[in-house]
Backbone atoms as SQL, in Angstrom:
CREATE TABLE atoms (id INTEGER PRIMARY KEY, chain TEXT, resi INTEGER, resn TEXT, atom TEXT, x REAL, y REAL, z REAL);
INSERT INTO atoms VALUES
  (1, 'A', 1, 'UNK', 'N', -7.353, -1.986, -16.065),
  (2, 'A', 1, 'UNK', 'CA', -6.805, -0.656, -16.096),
  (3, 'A', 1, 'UNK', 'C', -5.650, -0.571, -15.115),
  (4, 'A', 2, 'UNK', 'N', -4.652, 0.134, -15.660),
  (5, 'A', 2, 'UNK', 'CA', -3.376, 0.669, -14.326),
  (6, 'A', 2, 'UNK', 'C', -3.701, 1.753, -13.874),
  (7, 'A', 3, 'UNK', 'N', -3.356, 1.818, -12.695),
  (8, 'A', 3, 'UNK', 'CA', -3.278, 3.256, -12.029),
  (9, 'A', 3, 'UNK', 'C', -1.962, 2.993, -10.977),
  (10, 'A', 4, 'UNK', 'N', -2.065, 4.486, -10.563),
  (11, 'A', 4, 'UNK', 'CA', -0.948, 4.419, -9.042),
  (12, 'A', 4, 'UNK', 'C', -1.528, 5.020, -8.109),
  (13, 'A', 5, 'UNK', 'N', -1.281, 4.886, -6.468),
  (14, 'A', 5, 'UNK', 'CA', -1.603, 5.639, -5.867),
  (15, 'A', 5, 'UNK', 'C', -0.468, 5.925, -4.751),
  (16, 'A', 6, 'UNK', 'N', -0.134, 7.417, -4.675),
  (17, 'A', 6, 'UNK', 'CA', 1.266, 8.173, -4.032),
  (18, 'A', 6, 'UNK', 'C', 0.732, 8.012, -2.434),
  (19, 'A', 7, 'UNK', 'N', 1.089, 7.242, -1.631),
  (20, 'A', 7, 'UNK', 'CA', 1.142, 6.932, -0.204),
  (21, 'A', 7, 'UNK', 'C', 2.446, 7.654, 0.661),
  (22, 'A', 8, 'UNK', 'N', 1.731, 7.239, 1.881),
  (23, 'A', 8, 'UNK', 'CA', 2.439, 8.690, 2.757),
  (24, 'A', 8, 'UNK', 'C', 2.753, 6.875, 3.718),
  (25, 'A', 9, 'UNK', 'N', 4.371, 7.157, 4.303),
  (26, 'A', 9, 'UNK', 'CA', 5.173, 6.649, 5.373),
  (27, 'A', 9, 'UNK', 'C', 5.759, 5.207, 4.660),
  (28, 'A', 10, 'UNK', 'N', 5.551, 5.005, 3.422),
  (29, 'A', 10, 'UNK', 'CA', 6.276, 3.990, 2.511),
  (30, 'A', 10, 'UNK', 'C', 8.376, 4.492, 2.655),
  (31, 'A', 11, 'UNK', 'N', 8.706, 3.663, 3.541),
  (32, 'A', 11, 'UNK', 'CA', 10.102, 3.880, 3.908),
  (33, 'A', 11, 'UNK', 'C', 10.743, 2.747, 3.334),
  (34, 'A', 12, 'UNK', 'N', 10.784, 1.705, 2.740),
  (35, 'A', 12, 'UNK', 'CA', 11.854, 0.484, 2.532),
  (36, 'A', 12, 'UNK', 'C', 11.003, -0.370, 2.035),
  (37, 'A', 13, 'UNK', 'N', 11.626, -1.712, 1.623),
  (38, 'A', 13, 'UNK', 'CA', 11.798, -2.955, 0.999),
  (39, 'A', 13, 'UNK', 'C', 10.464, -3.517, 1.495),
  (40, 'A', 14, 'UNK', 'N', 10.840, -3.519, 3.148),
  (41, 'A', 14, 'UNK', 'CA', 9.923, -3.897, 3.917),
  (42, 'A', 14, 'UNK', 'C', 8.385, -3.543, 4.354),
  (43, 'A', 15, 'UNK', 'N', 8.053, -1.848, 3.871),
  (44, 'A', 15, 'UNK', 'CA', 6.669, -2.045, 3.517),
  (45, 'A', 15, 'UNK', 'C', 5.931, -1.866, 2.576),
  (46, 'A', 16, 'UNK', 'N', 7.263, -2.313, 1.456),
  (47, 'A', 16, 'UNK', 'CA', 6.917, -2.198, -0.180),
  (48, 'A', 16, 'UNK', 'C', 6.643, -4.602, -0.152),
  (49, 'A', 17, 'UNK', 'N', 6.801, -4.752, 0.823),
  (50, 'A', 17, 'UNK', 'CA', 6.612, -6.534, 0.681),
  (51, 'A', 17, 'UNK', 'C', 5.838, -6.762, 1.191),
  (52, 'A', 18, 'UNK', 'N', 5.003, -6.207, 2.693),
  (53, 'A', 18, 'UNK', 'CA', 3.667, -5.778, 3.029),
  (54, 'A', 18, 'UNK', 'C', 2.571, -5.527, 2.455),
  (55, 'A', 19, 'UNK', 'N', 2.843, -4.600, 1.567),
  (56, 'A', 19, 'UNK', 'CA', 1.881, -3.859, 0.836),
  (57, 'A', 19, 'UNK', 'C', 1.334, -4.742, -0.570),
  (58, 'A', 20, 'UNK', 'N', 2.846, -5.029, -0.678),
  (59, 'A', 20, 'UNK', 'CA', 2.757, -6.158, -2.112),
  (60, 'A', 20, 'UNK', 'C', 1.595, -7.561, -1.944),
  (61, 'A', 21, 'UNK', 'N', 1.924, -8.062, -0.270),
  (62, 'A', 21, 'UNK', 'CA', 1.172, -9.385, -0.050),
  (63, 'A', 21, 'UNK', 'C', -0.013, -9.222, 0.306),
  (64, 'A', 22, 'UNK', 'N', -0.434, -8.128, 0.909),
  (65, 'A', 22, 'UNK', 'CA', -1.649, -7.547, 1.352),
  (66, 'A', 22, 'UNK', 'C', -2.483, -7.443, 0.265),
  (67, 'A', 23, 'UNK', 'N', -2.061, -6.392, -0.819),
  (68, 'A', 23, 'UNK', 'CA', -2.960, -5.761, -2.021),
  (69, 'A', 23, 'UNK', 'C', -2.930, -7.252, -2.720),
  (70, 'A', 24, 'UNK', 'N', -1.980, -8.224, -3.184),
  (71, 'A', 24, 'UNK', 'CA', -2.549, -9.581, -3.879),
  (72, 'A', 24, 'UNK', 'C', -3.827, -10.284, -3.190),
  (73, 'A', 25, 'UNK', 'N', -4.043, -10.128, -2.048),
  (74, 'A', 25, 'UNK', 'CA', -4.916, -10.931, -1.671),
  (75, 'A', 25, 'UNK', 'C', -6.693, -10.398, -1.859),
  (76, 'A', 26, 'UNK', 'N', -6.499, -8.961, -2.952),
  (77, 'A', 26, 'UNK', 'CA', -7.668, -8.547, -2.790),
  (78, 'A', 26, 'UNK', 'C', -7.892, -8.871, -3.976),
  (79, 'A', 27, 'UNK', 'N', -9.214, -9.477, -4.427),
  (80, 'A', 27, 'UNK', 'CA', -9.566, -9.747, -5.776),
  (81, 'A', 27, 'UNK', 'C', -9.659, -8.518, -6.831),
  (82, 'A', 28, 'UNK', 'N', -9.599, -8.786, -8.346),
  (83, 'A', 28, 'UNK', 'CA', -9.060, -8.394, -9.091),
  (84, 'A', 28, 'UNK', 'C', -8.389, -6.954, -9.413),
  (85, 'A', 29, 'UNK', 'N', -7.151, -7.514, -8.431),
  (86, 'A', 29, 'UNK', 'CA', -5.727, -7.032, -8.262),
  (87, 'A', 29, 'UNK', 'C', -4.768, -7.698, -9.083),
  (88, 'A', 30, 'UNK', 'N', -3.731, -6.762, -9.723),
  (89, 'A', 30, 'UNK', 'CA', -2.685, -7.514, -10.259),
  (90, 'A', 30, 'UNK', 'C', -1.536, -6.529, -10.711),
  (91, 'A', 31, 'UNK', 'N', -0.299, -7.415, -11.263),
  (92, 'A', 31, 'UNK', 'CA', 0.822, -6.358, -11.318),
  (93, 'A', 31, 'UNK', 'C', 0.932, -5.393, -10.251),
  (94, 'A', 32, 'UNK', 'N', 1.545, -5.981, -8.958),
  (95, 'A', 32, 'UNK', 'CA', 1.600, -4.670, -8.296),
  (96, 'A', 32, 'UNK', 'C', 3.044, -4.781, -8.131),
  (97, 'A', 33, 'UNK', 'N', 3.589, -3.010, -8.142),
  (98, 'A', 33, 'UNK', 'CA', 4.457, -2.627, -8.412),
  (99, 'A', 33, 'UNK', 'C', 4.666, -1.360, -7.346),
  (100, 'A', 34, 'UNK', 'N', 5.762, -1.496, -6.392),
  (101, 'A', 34, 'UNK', 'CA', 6.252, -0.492, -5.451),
  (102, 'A', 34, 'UNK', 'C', 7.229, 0.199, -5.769),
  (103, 'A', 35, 'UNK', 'N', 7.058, 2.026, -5.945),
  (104, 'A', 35, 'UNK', 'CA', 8.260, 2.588, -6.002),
  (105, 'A', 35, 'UNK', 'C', 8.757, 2.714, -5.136),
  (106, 'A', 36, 'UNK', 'N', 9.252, 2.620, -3.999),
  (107, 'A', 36, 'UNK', 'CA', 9.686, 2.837, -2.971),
  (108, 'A', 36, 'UNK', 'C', 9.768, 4.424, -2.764),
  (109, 'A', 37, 'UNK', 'N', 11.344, 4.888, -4.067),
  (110, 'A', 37, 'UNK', 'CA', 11.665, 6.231, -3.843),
  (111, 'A', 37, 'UNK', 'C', 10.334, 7.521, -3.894),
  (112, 'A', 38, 'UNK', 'N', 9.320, 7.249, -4.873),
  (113, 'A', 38, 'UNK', 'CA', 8.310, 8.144, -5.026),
  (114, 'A', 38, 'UNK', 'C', 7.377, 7.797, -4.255),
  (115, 'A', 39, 'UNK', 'N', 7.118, 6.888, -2.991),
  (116, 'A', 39, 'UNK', 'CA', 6.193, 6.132, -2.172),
  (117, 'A', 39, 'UNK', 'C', 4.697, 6.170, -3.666),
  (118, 'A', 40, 'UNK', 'N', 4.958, 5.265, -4.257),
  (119, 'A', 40, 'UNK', 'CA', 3.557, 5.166, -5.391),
  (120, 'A', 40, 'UNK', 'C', 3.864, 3.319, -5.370),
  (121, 'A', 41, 'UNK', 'N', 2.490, 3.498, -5.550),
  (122, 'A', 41, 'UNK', 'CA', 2.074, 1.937, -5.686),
  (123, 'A', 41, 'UNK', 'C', 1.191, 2.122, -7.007),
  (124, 'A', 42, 'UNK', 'N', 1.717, 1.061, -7.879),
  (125, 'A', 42, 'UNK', 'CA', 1.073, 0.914, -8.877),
  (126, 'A', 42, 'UNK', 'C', 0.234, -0.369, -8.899),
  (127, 'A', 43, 'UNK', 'N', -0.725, -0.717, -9.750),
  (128, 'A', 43, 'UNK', 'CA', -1.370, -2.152, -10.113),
  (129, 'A', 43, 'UNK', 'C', -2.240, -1.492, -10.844),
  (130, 'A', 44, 'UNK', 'N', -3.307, -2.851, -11.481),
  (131, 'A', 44, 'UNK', 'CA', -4.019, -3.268, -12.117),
  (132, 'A', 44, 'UNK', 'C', -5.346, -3.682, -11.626),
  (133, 'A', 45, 'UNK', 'N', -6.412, -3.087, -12.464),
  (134, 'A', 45, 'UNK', 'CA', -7.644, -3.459, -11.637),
  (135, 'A', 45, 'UNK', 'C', -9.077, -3.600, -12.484),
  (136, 'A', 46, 'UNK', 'N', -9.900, -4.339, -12.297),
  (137, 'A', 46, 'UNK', 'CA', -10.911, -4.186, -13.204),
  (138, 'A', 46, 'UNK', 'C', -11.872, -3.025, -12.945),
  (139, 'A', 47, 'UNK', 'N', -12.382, -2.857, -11.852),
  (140, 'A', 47, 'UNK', 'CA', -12.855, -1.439, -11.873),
  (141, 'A', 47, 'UNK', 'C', -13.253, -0.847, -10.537),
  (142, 'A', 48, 'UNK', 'N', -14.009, 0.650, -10.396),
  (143, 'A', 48, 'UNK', 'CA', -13.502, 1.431, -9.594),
  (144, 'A', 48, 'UNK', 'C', -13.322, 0.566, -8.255),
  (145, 'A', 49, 'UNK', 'N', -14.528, 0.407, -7.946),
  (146, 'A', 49, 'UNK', 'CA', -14.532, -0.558, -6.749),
  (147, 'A', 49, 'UNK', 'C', -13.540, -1.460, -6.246),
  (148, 'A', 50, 'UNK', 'N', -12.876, -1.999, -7.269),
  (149, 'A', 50, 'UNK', 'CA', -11.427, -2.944, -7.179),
  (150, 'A', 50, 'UNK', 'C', -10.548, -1.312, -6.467),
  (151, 'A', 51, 'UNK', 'N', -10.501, -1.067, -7.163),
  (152, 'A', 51, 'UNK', 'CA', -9.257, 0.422, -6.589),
  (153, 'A', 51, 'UNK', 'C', -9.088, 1.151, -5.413),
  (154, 'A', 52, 'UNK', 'N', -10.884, 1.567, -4.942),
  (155, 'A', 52, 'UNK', 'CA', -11.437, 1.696, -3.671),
  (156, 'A', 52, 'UNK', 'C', -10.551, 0.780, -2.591),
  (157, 'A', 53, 'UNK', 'N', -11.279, -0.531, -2.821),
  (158, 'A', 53, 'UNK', 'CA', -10.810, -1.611, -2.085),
  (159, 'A', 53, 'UNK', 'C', -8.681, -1.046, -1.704),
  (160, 'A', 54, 'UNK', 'N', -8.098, -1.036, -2.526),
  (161, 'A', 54, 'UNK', 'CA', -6.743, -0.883, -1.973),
  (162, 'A', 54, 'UNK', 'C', -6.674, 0.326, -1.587),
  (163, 'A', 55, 'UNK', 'N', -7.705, 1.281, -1.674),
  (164, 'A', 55, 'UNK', 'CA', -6.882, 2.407, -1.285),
  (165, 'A', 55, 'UNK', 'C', -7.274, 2.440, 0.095),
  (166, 'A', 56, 'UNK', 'N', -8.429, 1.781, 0.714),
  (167, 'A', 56, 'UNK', 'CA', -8.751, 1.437, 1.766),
  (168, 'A', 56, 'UNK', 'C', -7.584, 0.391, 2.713),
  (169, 'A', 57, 'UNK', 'N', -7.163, -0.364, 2.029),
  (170, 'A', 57, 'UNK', 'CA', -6.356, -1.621, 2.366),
  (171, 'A', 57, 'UNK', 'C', -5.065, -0.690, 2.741),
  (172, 'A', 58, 'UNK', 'N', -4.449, 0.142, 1.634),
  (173, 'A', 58, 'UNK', 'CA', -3.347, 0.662, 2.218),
  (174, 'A', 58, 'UNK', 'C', -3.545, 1.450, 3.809),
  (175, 'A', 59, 'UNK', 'N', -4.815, 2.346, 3.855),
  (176, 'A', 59, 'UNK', 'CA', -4.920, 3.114, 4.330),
  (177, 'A', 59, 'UNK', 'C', -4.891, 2.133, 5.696),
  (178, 'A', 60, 'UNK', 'N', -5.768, 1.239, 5.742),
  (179, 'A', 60, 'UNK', 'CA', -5.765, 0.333, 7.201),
  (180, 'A', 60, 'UNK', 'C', -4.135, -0.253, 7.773),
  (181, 'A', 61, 'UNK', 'N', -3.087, -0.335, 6.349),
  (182, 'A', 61, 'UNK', 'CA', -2.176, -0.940, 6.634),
  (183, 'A', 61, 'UNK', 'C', -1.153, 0.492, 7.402),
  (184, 'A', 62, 'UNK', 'N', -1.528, 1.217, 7.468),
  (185, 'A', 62, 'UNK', 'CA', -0.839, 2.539, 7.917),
  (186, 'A', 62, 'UNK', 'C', 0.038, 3.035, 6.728),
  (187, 'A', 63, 'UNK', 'N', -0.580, 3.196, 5.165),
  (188, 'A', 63, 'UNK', 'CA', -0.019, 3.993, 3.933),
  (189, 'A', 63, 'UNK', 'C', -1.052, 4.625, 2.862),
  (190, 'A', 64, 'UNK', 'N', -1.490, 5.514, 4.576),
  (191, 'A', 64, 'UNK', 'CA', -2.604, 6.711, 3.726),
  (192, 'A', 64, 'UNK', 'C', -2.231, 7.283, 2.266),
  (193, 'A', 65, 'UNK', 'N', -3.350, 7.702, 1.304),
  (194, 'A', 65, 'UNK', 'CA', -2.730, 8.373, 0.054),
  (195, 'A', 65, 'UNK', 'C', -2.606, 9.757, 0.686),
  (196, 'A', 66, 'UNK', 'N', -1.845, 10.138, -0.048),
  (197, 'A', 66, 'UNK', 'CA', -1.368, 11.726, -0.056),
  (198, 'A', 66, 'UNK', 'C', -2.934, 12.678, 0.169),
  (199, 'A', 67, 'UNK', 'N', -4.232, 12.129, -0.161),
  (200, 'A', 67, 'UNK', 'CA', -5.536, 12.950, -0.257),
  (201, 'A', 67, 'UNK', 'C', -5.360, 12.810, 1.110),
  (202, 'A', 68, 'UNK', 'N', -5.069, 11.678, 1.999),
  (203, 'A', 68, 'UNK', 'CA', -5.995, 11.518, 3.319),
  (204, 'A', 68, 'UNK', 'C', -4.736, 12.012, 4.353),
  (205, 'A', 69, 'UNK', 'N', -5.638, 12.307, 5.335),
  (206, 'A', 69, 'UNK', 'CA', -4.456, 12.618, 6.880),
  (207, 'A', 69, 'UNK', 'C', -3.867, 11.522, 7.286),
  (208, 'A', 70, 'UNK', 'N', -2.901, 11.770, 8.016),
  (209, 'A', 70, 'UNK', 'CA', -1.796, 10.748, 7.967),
  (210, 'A', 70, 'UNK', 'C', -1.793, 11.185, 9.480),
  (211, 'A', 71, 'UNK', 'N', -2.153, 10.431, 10.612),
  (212, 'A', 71, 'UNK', 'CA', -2.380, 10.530, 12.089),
  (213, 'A', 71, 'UNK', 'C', -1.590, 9.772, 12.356),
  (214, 'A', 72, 'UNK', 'N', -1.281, 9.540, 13.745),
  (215, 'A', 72, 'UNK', 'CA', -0.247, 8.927, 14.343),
  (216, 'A', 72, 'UNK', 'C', -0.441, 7.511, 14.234),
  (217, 'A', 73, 'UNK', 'N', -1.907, 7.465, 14.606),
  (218, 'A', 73, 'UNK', 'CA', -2.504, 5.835, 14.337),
  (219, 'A', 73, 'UNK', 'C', -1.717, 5.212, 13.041),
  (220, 'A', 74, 'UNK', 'N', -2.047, 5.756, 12.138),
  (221, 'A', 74, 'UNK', 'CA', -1.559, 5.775, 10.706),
  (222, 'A', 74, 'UNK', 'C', -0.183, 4.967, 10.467),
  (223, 'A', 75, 'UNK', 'N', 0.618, 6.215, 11.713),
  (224, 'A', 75, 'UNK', 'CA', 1.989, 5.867, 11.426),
  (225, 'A', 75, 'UNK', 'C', 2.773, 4.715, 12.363),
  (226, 'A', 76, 'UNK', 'N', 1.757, 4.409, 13.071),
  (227, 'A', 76, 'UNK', 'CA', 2.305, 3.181, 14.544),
  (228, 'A', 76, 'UNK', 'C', 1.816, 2.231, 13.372),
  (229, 'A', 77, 'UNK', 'N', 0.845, 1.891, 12.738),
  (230, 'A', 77, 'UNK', 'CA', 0.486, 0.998, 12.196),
  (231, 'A', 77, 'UNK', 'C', 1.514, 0.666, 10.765),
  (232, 'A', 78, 'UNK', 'N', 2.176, 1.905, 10.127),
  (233, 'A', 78, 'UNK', 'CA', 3.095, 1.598, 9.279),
  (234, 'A', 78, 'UNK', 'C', 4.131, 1.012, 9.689),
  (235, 'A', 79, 'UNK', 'N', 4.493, 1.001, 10.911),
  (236, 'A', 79, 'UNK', 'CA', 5.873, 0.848, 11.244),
  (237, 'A', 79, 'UNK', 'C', 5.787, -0.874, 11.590),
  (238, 'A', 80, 'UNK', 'N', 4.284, -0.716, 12.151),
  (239, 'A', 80, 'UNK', 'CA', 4.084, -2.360, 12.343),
  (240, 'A', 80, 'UNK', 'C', 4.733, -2.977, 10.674),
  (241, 'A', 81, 'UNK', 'N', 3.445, -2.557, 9.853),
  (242, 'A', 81, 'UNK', 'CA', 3.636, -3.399, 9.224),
  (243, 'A', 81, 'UNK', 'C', 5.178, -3.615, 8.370),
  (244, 'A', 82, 'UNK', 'N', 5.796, -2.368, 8.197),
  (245, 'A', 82, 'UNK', 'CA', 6.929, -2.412, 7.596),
  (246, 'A', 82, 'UNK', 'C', 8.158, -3.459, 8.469),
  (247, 'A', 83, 'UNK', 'N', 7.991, -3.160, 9.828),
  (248, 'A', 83, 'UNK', 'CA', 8.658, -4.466, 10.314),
  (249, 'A', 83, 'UNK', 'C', 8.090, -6.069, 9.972),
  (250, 'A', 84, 'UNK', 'N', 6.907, -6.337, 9.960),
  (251, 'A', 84, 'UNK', 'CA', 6.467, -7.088, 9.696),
  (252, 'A', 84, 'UNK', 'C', 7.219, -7.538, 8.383),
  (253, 'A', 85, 'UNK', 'N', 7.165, -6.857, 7.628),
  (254, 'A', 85, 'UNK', 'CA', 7.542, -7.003, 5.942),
  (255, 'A', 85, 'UNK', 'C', 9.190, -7.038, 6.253),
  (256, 'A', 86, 'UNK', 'N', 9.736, -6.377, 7.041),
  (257, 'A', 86, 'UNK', 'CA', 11.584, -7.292, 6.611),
  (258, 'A', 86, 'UNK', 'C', 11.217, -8.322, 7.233),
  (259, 'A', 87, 'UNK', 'N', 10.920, -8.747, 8.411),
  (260, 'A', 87, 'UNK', 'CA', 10.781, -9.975, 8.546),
  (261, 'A', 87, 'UNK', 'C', 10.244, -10.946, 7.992),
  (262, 'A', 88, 'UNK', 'N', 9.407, -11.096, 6.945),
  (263, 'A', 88, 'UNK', 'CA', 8.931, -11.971, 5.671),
  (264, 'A', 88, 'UNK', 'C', 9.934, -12.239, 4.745),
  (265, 'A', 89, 'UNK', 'N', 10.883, -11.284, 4.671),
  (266, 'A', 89, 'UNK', 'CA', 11.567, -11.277, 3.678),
  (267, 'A', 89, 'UNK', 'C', 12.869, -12.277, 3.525);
């Protein structure tokens, strides 16, 4: 099944390549796809539990969904990783 999920502090390239290498590494994950401009992450998943799993994964990576609060923690941790991610690149 596809779905998307609309994340909060998705700013650039860089934690759309984060997010990308992170969510592959969770089993059955696939097609993932970053809008950047609409902060939505799309993929593929076999079921709920697969979906759970990333929305958790984003949330640890500092790219809460739009349901959850978005704390500062949140946002020190986005910035990590989005630097992290130009520098992969």
């Amino acid at each position: 099944m596809k779905t998307s999920i609309i994340v909060q502090n998705l700013k650039c390239g860089g934690c759309a390549h984060t997010i990308t290498t992170k969510l592959s590494e969770i089993e059955n994950i696939s097609n993932i796809t970053i809008d950047v401009n609409d902060s939505k992450v799309f993929f593929n998943y076999i079921n709920e539990a697969d979906a759970l799993a990333v929305k958790d994964k984003l949330k640890t990576l500092g790219y809460p969904s739009i349901d959850d609060a978005n704390s500062l923690t949140s946002k020190a941790k986005s910035f990590v990783s989005c630097a992290t991610g130009k520098l992969s690149t």
